[in-house]
C-alpha positions as CSV (number, residue, x, y, z in Angstrom):
1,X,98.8,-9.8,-128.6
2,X,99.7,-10.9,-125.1
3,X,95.8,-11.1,-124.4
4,X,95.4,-13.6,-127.2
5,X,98.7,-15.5,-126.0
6,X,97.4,-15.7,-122.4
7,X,93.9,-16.9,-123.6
8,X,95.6,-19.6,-126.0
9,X,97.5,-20.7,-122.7
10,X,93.9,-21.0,-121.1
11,X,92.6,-23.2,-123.5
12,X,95.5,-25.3,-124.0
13,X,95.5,-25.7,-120.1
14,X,92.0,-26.8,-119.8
15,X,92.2,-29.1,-123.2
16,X,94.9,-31.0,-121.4
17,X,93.4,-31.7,-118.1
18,X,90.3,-32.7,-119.9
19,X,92.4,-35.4,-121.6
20,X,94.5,-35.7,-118.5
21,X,93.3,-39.8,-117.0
22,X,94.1,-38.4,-113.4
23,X,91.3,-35.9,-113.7
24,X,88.7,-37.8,-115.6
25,X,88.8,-41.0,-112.7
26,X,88.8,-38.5,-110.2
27,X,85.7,-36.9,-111.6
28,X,84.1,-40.3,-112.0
29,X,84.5,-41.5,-108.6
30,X,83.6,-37.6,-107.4
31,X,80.2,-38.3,-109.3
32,X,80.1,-41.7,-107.6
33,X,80.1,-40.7,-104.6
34,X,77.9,-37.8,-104.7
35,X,75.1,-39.8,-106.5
36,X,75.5,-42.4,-103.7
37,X,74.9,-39.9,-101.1
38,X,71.8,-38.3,-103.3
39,X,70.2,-42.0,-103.5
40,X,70.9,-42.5,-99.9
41,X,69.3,-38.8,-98.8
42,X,66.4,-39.8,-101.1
43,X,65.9,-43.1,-99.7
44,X,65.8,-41.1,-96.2
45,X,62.6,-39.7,-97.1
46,X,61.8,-37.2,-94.3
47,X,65.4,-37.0,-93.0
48,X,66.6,-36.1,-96.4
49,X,67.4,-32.7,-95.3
50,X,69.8,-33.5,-92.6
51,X,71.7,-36.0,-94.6
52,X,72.4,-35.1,-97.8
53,X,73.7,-31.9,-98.1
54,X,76.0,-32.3,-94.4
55,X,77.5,-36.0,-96.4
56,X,78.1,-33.9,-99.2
57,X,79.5,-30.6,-97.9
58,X,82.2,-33.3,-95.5
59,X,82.7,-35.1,-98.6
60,X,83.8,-32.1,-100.5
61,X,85.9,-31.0,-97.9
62,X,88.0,-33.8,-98.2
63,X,88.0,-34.9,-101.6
64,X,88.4,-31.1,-103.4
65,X,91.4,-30.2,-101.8
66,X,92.9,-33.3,-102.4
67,X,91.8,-33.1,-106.1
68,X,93.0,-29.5,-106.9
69,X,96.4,-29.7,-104.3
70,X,97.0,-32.7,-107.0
71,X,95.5,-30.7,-109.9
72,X,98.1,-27.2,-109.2
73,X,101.8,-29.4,-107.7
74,X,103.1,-29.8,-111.1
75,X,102.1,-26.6,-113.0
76,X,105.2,-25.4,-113.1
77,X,108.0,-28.1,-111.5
78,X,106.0,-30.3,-114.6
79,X,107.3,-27.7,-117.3
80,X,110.8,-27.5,-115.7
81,X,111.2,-31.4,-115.4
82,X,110.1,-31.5,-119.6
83,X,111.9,-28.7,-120.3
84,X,109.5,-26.3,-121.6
85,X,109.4,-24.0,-118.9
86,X,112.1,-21.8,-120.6
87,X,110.1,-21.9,-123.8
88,X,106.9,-20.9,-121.9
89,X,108.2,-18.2,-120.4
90,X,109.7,-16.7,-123.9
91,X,106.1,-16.0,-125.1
92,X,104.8,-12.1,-125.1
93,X,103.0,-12.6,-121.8
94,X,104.5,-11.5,-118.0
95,X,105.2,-14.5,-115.8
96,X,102.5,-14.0,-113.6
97,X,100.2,-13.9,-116.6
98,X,101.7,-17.1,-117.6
99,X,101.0,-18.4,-114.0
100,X,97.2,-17.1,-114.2
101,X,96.5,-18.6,-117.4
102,X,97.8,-22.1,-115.8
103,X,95.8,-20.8,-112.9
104,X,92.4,-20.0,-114.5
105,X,92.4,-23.3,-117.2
106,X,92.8,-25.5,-114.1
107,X,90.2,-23.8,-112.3
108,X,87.6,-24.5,-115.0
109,X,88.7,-28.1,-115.3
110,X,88.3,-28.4,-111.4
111,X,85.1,-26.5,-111.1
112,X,83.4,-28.7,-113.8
113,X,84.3,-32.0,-111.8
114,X,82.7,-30.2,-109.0
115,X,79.7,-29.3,-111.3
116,X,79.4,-33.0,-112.9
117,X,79.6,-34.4,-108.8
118,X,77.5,-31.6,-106.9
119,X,75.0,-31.4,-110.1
120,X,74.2,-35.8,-110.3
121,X,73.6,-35.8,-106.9
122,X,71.1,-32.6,-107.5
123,X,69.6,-34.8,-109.8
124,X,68.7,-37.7,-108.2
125,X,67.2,-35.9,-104.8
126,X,63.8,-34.6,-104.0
127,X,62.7,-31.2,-105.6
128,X,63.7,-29.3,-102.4
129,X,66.9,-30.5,-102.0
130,X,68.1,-29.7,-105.3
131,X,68.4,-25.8,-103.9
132,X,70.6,-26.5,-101.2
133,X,72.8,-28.7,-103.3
134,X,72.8,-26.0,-105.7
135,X,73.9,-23.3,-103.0
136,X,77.1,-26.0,-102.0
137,X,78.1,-24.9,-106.1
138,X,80.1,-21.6,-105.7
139,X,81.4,-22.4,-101.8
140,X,82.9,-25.4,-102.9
141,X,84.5,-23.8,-106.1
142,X,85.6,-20.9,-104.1
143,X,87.3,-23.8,-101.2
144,X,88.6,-25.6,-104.7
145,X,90.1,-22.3,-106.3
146,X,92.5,-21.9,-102.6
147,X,94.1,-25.3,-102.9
148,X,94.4,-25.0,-106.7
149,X,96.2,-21.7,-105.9
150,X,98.2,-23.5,-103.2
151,X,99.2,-25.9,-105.0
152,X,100.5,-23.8,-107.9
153,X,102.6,-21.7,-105.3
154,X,104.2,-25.5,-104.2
155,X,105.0,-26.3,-108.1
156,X,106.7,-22.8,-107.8
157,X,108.9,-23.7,-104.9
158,X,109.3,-27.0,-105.8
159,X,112.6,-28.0,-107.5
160,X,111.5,-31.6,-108.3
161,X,108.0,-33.2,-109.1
162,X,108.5,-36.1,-106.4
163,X,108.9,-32.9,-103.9
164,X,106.2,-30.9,-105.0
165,X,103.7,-34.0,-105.0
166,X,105.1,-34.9,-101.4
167,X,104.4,-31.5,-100.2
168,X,100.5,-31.2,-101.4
169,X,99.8,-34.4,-99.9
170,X,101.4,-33.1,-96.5
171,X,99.5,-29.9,-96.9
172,X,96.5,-32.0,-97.8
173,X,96.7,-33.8,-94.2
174,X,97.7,-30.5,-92.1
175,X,94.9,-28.0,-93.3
176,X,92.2,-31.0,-93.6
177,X,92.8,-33.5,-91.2
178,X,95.2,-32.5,-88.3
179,X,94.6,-28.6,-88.2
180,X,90.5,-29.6,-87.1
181,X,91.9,-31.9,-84.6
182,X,95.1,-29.7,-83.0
183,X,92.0,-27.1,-82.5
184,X,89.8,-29.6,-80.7
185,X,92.9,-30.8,-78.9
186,X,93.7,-27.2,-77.4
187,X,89.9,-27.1,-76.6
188,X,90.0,-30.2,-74.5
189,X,93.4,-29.5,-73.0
190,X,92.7,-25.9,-71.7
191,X,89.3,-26.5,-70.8
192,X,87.9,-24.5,-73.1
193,X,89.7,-21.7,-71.8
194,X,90.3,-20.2,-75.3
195,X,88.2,-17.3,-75.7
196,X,85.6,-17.8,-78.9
197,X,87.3,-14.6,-80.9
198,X,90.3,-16.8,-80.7
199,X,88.5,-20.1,-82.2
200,X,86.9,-17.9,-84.5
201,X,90.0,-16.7,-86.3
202,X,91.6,-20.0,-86.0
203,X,88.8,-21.6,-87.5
204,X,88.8,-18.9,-90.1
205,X,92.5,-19.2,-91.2
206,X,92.1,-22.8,-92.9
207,X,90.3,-22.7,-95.6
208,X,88.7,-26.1,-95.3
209,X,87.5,-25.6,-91.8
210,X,85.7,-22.2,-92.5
211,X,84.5,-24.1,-95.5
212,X,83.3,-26.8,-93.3
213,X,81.9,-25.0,-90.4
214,X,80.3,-22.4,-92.5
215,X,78.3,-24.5,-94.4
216,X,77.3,-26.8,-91.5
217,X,75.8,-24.1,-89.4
218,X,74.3,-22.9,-92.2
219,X,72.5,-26.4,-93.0
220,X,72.2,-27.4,-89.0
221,X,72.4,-24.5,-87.0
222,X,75.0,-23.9,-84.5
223,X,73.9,-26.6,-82.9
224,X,75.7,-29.1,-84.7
225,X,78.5,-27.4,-83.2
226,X,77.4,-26.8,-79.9
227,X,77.0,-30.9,-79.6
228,X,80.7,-31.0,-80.2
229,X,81.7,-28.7,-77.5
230,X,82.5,-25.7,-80.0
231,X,80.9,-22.1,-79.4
232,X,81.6,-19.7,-81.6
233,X,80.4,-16.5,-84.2
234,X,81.5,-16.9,-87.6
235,X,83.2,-14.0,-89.3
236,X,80.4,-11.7,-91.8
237,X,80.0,-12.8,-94.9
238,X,82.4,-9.0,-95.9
239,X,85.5,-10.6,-94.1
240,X,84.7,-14.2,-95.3
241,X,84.5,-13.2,-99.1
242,X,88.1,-10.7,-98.3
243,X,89.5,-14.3,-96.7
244,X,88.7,-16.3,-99.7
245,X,90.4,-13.7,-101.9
246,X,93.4,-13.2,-100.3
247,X,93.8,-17.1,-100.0
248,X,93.3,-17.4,-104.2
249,X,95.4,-14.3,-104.9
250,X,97.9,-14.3,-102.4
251,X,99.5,-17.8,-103.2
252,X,99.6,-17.1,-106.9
253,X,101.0,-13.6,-106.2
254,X,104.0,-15.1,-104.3
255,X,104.3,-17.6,-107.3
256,X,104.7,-14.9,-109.7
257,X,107.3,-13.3,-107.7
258,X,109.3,-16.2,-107.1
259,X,108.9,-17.5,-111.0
260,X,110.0,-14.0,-111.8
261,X,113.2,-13.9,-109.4
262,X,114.4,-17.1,-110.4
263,X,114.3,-16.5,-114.2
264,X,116.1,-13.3,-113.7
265,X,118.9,-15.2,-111.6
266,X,118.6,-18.2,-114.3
267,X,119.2,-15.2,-117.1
């Protein structure tokens, strides 16, 4: 019974953020942007290569955490402000079931925006460009999946929607904008002093800038990073898939808990 619940919860989930306006511009200007940057790496001819799929992977890195932090902040503060949450919570399903269902229906909203943007800009490059764009698919889910998840755990701690949209866009700027920069900063000011295990598992503890770095080695080679004064060995691909896990699970786990405790304290 409570596996039919949870996957009516699903499907109501991702019916309303397929209606939902907010997601369907996004999505449109995502596929915008992406097919701009395919028509510009085609038009690059021999250069295609190093232009497309680096424009894309720094365009993702900006936009999809923006887009699912946006996506997750009023999953649950949105039901409290209606006054529904009680009502949600009264169905034959565990909170944290309730929470992954909310989770998961998001999640397949967010990864077909990604699909529609990544997948027009496959499209309109050359024949051997379409595998790399195709390879920038499950990374770029996986770094979409975190801030979904992060963003959920805000709506839980949240007590107002104004507060909870406040917050993703101040996590938005920290992990994407000024986190990159505060590193390079400590860099600069020490010399380069900091040993590269240290940068490593800096680098490694945001999400968007082991999603950034990864993939830009892996399209140009460390020495993409080498140009901008940054040497360093990127964790295996074991710990990276354990550090993308723990960021999905771990958020939505402390949501759980904390949607738990309060409707026992509300009770």
């Amino acid at each position: 019974m409570s596996m039919r619940v949870a996957g009516a919860l699903v499907v109501h989930e991702l019916t309303e953020r397929v209606r939902d306006r907010w997601v369907l511009v996004v999505t449109g200007l995502f596929v915008l942007l992406a097919s701009g940057i395919g028509l510009y790496g085609r038009a690059a001819e021999d250069s295609a290569a190093a232009v497309t799929a680096p424009s894309l992977v720094t365009l993702c890195a900006f936009l999809v955490p923006l887009v699912a932090l946006v996506l997750g902040h009023d999953a649950v503060v949105g039901e409290r402000e209606r006054h529904t949450l009680g009502l949600l919570l009264s169905l034959p399903v565990g909170r944290g079931e309730v929470l992954l269902a909310k989770f998961v229906g998001r999640a397949i909203a967010l990864s077909g925006s990604i699909g529609l943007g990544l997948g027009s800009a496959a499209l309109l490059v050359q024949g051997g460009q379409r595998q790399v764009l195709v390879e920038l698919l499950l990374p770029t889910m996986l770094l979409g999946a975190v801030f979904l998840s992060l963003g959920m755990l805000l709506s839980t701690v949240a007590r107002r929607h104004a507060t909870a949209a406040s917050m993703a866009v101040a996590l938005w700027f920290i992990l994407v904008f000024f986190y990159d920069l505060g590193l390079l900063g400590a860099l600069v000011a020490t010399g380069g002093a900091i040993s590269n295990d240290v940068v490593t598992w800096l680098v490694a503890a945001n999400p968007a800038g082991l999603y950034r770095t990864t993939l830009l080695v892996q399209l140009s080679g460390t020495a993409a990073l080498e140009e901008a004064g940054i040497l360093l060995s990127l964790p295996g691909s074991l710990v990276q898939a354990a550090l993308w896990f723990g960021w999905i699970v771990v958020p939505l786990a402390i949501g759980a808990l904390l949607l738990t405790r309060r409707r026992a304290v509300t009770a």
